[in-house]
Each structure stands twice: as C-alpha cells, then as structure tokens.
C-alpha positions in Angstrom: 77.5 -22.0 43.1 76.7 -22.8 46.9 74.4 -25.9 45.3 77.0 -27.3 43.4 79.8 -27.0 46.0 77.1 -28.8 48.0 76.3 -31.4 46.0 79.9 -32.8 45.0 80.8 -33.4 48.7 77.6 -35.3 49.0 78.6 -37.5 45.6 81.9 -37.4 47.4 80.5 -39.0 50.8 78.6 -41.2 48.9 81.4 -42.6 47.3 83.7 -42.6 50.0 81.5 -45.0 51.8 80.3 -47.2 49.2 84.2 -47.9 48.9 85.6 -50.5 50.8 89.3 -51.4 50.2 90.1 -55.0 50.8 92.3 -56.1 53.6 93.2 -58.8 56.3 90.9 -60.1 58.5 92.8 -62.3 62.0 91.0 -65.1 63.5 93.4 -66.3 66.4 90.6 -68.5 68.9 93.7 -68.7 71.3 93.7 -64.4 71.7 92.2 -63.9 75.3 90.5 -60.0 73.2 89.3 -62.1 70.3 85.6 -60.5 69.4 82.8 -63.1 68.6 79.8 -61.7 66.5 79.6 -60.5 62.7 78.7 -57.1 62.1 81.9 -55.5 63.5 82.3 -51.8 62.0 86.1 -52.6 61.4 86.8 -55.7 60.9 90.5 -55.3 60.4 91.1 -53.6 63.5 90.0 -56.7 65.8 90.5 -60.4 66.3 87.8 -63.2 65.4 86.9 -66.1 67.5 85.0 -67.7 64.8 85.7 -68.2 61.3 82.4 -67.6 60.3 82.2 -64.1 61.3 84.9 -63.0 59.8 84.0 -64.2 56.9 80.6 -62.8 57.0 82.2 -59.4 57.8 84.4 -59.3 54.6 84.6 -58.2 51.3 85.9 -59.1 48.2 89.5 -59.7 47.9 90.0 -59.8 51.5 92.6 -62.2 53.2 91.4 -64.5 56.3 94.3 -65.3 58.4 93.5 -68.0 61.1 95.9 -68.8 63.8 96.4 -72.5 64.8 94.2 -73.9 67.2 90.7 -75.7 67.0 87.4 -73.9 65.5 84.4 -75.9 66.2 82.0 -74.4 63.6 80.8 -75.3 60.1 81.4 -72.8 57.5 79.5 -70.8 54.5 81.8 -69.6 52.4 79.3 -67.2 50.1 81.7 -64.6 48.9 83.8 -64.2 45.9 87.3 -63.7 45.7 88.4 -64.4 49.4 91.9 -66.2 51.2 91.3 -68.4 54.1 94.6 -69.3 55.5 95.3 -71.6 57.8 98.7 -71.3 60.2 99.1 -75.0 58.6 97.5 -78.4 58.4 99.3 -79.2 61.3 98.0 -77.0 63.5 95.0 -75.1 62.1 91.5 -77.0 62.8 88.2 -76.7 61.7 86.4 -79.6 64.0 83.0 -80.0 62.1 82.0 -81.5 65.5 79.3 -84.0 63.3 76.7 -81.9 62.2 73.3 -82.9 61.4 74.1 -81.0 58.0 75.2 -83.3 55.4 78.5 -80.9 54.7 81.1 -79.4 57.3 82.4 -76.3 54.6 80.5 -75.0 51.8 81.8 -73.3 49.4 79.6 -71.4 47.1 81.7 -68.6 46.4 83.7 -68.2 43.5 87.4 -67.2 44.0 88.3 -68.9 46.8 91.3 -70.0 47.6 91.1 -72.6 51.3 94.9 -73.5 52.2 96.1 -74.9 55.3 93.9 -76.3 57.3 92.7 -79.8 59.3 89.3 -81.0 58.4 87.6 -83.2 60.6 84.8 -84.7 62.5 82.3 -85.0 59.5 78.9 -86.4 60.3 77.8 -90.0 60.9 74.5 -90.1 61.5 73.0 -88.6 58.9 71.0 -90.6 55.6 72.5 -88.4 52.9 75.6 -88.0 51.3 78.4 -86.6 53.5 81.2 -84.1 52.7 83.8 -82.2 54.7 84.1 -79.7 51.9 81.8 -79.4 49.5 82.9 -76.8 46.2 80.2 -75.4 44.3 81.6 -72.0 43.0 83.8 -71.9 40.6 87.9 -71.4 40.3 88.5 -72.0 43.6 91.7 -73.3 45.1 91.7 -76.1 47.7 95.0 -76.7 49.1 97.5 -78.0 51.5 94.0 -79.3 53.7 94.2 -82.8 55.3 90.4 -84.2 56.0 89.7 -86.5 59.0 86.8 -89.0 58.2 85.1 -91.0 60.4 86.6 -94.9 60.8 83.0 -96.1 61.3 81.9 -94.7 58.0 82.3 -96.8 54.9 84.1 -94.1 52.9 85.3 -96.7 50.1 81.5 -98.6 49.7 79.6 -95.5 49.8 80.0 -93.4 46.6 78.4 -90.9 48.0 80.2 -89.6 50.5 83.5 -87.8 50.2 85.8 -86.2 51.4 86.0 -83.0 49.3 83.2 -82.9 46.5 83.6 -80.7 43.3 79.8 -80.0 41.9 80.4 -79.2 38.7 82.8 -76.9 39.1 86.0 -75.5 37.7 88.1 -76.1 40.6 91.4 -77.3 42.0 92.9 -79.4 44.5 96.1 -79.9 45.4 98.1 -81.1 48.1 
C-alpha cells in the first residue's frame, strides 16, 4: 500500500511540473528592474528588457505585453500560439538597427498574433531580398504595425524586397 501511495505523488509531481499554465509575460525597456537574459524560472513574475527573451521564455498561449519605447533587437518568433502587443504604433518600436540578416522579425510560428508596433530600420546593405517582417507560419495575425523602410532603398523597382512578406502562408494583415 506504502508503494502505491508512493508512486501516485510521484505521477502527481510529474504532472504538476510538466504543466505550465499560460500567462502574461511584460517587456517595459523603460523599467529601471527590467531583467535581460532568457531562462528566467518565472517569467511572469519579472520585467523583460528585450523582446526576444521573453519570447524565448514562453509558452504556448501566452500574452507578450511591451511597453512603448524603442527595442533594438531582431526577433525569432518560433512558438505557436503567442500575443505580442505593442502599447501602439505610435509609441512601441522595434528598431531593426540594419542587420546584416536579410529580415528584421521572423515569424515561423504558427498562431501569432503581432499588433501594435513600429517597424523600422531594415537593412541596406545587404544583396538579398529584404523584409521587416517576414511570415512563414501559418494563421497568424499581423496588425495595427506601421513599417519604416529605408528612402535609399528602391522599394517600388525591387520586387524583392518588402515590407511584410507572406511565404505561403495562411495569414492576415490588416491595418
């Protein structure tokens, strides 16, 4: 009897940590205790600095609030079924600073719904095609974003290059 009283709070333990409950995640690169790293044991106890780490650090169905202000960071977005919301496309900004990379945001996940920010500061210099968002998951949500492109870039002649580019996808954009 001892075994078995034993061995359900182990399947118990198991289960209660393979369990993890969706929640909201802050980014705010203005708050003086924001914490920069991924790997944070609870990642809806803190603040971000970056973006990126908070989205590494969540899970599925997870909400990514980011306070206005101005990230400097490209971003993976490799998850399904996550909420990056910007404080508005006013005031939220994701300056891609012009990476060598030929796109600022990825977004490979499917699920995703991207509202509210300014994208800018796409690359130049690079031989390749150039994208400020590029979608390659599918049903994702792209909305309320403005994008910035460079005014030395041919963005009409060059076919190429966009600013947000759906690869064959089932996606949507909207204003």
């Amino acid at each position: 009897m001892k075994k078995i009283g034993v061995f359900l709070v182990l399947i118990f333990l198991v289960l209660s940590i393979s369990l993890v409950s969706a929640g909201t995640i802050n980014v705010d690169i203005n708050d003086v205790s924001c914490v920069i790293g991924s790997g944070q044991p609870d990642p809806y106890s803190i603040v971000y600095c970056n973006i990126q780490d908070a989205i590494d650090d969540s899970v599925s169905g997870d909400i990514i609030n980011v306070a206005a202000g101005t990230y400097n960071e490209q971003l993976s977005i490799d998850k399904n079924n996550l909420t990056l919301q910007g404080s508005g496309a006013d005031t939220t900004i994701i300056d891609l600073g012009q990476p060598s990379e030929t796109t600022g945001i990825w977004i490979i996940g499917d699920n995703i719904i991207f509202d509210g920010f300014i994208v800018r500061n796409i690359s130049t210099t690079s031989s390749h095609a150039q994208y400020a968002i590029r979608v390659r998951g599918s049903d994702n949500i792209i909305s309320n974003n403005k994008i910035i492109g460079q005014p030395i870039r041919d963005w009409w002649n060059d076919e190429e290059d966009s600013g947000i580019n759906i690869d064959g996808t089932s996606s949507t954009i909207s204003e």
